[in-house]
C-alpha positions as CSV (number, residue, x, y, z in Angstrom):
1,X,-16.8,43.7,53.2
2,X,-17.9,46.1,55.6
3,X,-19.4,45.4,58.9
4,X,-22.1,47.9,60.7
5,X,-22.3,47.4,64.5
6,X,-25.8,49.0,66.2
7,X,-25.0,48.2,69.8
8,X,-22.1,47.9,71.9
9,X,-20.0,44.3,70.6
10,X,-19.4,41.9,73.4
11,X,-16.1,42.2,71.4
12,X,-15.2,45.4,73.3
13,X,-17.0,44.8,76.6
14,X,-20.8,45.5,75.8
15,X,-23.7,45.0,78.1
16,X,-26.8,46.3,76.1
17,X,-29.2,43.7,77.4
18,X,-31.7,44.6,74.9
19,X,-33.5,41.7,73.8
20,X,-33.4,40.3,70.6
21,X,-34.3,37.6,68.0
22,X,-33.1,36.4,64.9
23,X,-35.6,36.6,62.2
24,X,-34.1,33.0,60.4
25,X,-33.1,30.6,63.0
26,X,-35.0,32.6,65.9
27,X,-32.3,32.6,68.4
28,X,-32.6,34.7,71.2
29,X,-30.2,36.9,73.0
30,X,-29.3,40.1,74.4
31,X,-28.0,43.3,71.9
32,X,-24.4,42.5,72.8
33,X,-24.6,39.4,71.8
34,X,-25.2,40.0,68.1
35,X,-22.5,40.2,65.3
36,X,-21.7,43.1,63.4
37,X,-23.7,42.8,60.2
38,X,-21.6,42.3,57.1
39,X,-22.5,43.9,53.7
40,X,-25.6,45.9,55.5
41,X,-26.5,48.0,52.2
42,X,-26.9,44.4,50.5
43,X,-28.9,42.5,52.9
44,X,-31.3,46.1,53.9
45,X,-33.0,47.5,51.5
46,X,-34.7,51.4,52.3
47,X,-37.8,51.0,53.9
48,X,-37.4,47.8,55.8
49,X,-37.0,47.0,59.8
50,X,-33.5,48.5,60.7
51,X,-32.1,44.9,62.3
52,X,-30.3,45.3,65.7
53,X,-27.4,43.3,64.2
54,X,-26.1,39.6,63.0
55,X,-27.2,36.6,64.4
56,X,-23.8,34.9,66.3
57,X,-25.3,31.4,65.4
58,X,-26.4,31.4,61.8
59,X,-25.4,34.8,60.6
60,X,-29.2,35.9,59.5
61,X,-30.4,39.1,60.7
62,X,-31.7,39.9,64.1
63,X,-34.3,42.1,65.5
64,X,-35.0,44.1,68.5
65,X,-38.2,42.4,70.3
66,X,-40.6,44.4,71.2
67,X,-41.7,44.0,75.2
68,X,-45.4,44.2,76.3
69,X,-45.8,45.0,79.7
């Protein structure tokens, strides 16, 4: 299994503050609060959103969101 990190883990002392949602449970965070994502050429196929990372609560995908101003 391989795991792809995006952002800075909270792992190894991260603070990307980039916020994100998870596109299955829609759990919100910050960047370094996501998961590596495991098996990345399995779960993304070409073409599709690049996801910011794994959600920490139910292991989906999770997305950058985007901010209006």
């Amino acid at each position: 299994m391989t795991q792809v990190f995006f952002y800075e883990h909270r792992d190894y002392g991260g603070d990307d503050q980039t916020p994100v949602e998870c596109g299955d449970c829609h759990w919100t965070g910050s960047a370094c609060g996501l998961d590596g994502i495991s098996d990345y050429e399995q779960r993304v196929a070409p073409g599709e959103p690049t996801p910011a990372g794994q959600c920490p609560k139910c292991a989906a995908l999770a997305y950058i969101v985007e901010v209006t101003s």
